[in-house]
GUMAR-615921 format. One record per residue (C-alpha): residue number from 1; x negated, y negated, z. Coordinates in steps of 0.25 Angstrom, whole numbers. Layout:
BANU/pos/east/north/up
BANU/NUM/X/Y/Z
...
This chain:
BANU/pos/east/north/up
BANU/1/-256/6/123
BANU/2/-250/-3/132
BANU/3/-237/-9/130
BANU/4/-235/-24/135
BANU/5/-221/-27/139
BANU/6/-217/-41/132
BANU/7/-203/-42/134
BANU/8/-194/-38/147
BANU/9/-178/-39/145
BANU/10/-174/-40/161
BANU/11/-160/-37/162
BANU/12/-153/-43/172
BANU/13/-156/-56/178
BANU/14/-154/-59/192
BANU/15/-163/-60/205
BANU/16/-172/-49/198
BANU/17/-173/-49/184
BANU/18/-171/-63/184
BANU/19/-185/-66/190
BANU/20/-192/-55/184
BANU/21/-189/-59/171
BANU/22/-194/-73/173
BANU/23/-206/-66/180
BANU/24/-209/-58/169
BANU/25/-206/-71/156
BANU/26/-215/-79/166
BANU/27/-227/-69/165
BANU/28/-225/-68/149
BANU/29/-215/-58/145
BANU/30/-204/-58/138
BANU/31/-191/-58/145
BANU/32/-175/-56/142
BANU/33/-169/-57/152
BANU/34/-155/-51/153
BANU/35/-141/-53/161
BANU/36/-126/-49/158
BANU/37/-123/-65/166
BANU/38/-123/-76/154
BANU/39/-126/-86/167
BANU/40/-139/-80/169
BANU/41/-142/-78/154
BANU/42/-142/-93/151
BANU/43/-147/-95/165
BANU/44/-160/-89/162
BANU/45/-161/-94/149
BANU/46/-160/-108/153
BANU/47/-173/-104/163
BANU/48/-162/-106/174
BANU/49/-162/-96/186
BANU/50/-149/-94/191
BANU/51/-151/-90/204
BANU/52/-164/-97/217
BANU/53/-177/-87/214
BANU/54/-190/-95/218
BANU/55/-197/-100/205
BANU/56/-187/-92/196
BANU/57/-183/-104/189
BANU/58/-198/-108/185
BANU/59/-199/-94/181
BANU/60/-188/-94/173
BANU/61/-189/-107/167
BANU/62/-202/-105/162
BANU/63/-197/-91/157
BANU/64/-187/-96/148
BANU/65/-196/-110/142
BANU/66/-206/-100/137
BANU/67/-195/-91/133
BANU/68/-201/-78/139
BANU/69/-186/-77/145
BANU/70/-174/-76/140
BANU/71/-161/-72/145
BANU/72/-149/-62/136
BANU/73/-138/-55/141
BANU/74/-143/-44/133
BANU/75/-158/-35/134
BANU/76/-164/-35/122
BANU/77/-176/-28/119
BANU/78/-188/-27/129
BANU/79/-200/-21/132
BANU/80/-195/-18/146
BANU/81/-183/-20/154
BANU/82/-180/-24/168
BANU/83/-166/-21/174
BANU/84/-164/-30/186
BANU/85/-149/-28/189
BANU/86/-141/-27/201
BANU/87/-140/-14/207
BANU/88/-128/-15/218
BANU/89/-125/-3/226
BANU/90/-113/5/225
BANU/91/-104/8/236
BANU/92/-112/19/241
BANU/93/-125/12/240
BANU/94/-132/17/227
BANU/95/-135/7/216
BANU/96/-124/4/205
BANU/97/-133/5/194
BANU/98/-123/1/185
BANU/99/-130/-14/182
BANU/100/-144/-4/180
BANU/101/-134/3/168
BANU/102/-128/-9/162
BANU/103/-144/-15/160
BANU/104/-147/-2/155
BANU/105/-138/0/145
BANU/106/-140/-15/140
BANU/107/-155/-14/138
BANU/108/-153/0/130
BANU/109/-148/-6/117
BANU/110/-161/-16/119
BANU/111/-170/-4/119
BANU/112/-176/-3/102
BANU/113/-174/10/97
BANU/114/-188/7/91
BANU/115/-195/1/102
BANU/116/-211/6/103
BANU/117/-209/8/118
BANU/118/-200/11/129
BANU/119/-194/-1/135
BANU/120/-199/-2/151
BANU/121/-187/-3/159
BANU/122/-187/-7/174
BANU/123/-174/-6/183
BANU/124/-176/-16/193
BANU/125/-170/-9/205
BANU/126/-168/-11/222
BANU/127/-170/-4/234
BANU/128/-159/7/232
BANU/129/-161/20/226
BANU/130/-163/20/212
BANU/131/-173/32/209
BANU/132/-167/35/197
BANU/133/-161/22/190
BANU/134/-174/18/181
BANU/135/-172/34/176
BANU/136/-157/31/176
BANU/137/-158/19/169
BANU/138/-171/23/159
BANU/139/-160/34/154
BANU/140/-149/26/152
BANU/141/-156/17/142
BANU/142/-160/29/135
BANU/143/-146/34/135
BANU/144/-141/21/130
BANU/145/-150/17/119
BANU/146/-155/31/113
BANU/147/-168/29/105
BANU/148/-173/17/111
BANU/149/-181/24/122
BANU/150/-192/34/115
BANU/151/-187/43/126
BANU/152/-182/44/141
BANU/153/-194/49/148
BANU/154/-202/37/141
BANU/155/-191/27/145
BANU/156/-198/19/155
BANU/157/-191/12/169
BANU/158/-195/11/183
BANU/159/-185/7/195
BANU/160/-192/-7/200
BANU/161/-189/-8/215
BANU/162/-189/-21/223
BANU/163/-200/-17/230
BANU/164/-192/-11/243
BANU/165/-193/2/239
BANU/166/-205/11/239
BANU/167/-211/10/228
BANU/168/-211/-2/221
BANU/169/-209/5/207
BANU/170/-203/17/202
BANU/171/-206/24/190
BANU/172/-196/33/183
């Protein structure tokens, strides 16, 4: 049986989650969308982008009329979750994931203990190395909130690339 994914919680609002989640609340879905910023916050909710994307602010506009977007400064409870933080690099040129931990921890206590399934969970990611953060941050969660996830294997994330590294989409 498929399971359609009705509400999205994106967690963090800048150059991309900003737009994806007034992609996804223009194509029907239900969006949170979340950021630690109260600027953004009431930003967004007043269907107000605060930074030039083209046709963002239609987007948006429209989004939060129809009320298939709204803004929090916490996740709540989701079908699936985007992460769209920044990942700067370190002094050594690996990613500090520590934006990538503080999202993770925050969408843990949104997971229901009673959920029927496993939240999806996608790391929006760049052109660095980071094989192993959707693992990384798939087991994070499950430490953080025991019981909300059936159990680690099942808990589902992929690593989306920007498209500038080969392949597009990695499965973990």
């Amino acid at each position: 049986m498929d399971y359609p994914i009705r509400t999205v919680c994106v967690v963090g609002l800048g150059y991309i989650g900003l737009p994806t989640a007034a992609t996804l609340a223009s194509r029907g879905v239900e969006v949170i969308g979340v950021d630690t910023n109260p600027h953004v916050v009431d930003a967004v909710n007043a269907g107000q982008p605060y930074f030039s994307e083209p046709d963002l602010d239609m987007l948006l506009r429209a989004a939060t009329t129809l009320g298939k977007l709204r803004a929090a400064s916490r996740p709540e409870p989701a079908d699936a979750f985007v992460i769209a933080v920044p990942t700067p690099f370190n002094t050594d040129r690996s990613p500090n994931l520590e934006y990538i931990d503080a999202a993770a921890d925050a969408i843990a206590p949104s997971l229901a203990s009673g959920q029927r399934r496993d939240p999806r969970i996608d790391v929006a990611g760049g052109c660095h190395r980071t094989a192993g953060r959707s693992a990384r941050t798939c087991g994070r969660i499950c430490r953080c909130r025991r019981g909300a996830v059936r159990n680690r294997s099942t808990c589902m994330s992929r690593i989306a690339r920007n498209g500038c590294c080969p392949g597009a989409w990695s499965a973990s």
